[in-house]
Structures are given as structure tokens and as C-alpha cells.
C-alpha positions in Angstrom: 0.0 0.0 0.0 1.5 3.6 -1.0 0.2 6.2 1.1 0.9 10.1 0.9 0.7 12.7 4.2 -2.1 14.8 4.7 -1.9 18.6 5.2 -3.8 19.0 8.9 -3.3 22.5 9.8 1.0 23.1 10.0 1.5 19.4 10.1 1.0 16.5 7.8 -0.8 13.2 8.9 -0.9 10.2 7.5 -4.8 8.5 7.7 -4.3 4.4 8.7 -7.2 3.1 6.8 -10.1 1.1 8.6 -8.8 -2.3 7.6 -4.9 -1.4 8.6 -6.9 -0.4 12.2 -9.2 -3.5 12.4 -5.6 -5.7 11.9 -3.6 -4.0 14.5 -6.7 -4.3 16.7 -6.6 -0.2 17.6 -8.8 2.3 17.8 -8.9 5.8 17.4 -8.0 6.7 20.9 -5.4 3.7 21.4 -2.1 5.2 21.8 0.7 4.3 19.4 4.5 4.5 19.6 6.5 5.8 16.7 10.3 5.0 16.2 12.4 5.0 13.4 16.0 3.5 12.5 17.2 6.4 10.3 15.3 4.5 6.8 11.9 3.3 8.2 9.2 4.8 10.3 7.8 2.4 12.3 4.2 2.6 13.9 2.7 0.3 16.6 0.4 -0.3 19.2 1.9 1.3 22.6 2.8 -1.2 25.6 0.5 0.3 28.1 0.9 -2.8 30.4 4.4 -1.5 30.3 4.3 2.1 31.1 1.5 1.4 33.9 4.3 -1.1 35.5 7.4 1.8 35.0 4.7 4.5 36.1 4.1 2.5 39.0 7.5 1.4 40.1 8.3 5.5 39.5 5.5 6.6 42.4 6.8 4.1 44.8 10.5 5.1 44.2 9.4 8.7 45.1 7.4 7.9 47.8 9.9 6.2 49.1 12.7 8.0 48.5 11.4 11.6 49.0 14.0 12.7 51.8 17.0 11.9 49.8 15.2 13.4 46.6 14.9 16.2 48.6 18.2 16.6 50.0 20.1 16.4 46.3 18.2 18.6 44.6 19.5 20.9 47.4 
């Protein structure tokens, strides 16, 4: 499939058809995480699993840790 960008305001987008959607399982709100290698632009469903677990790990760290965060930002 050949696909061209969109004008959308300053920015270009590029529409994922209905069948590219219904493959990938997403929907318009799911979240998706863009990379690319330098050649390729690579689009895909984000881990949200993932980032719930870091987010998670990153609120106890701080609760736990809120003195010493404290004392070196001092």
C-alpha cells in the first residue's frame, strides 16, 4: 500500500485506513508509539501494560525516597 501525508493544519498526517486499524486491533484513541531506524518509520500499538508497570515502580521510588530526593536537589 503507497500512502501520501495529509496537510492538517502546519502538520501533515498520515490517515491508517479502517482495515490497517481493524488488523492492528486499535482504535482511534489507542495510543501508538512511533520510532524510526534512520530509513523506516515504524508505527505500533503502545505497551501500556508497560508504562503502567514503570509509572508504577516510579510513584513508589518517590514515595519512598522523597527525603533523599529532597536533599540532592538541594
Amino acid at each position: 500500500m503507497v500512502k501520501t501525508l495529509t496537510k492538517h493544519g502546519n502538520s501533515y498526517a498520515l490517515v491508517i485506513d479502517k482495515p490497517i486499524m481493524d488488523l492492528l486491533h486499535i482504535q482511534p484513541d489507542t495510543q501508538l508509539e512511533i520510532s524510526t531506524d534512520g530509513k523506516c518509520l515504524q508505527i505500533r500499538p503502545a505497551d501500556t501494560a508497560k508504562q503502567e508497570k514503570f509509572q508504577k515502580v516510579m510513584d513508589e521510588t518517590f514515595v519512598q525516597y522523597d527525603e533523599a530526593f529532597k536533599k540532592l536537589a538541594q
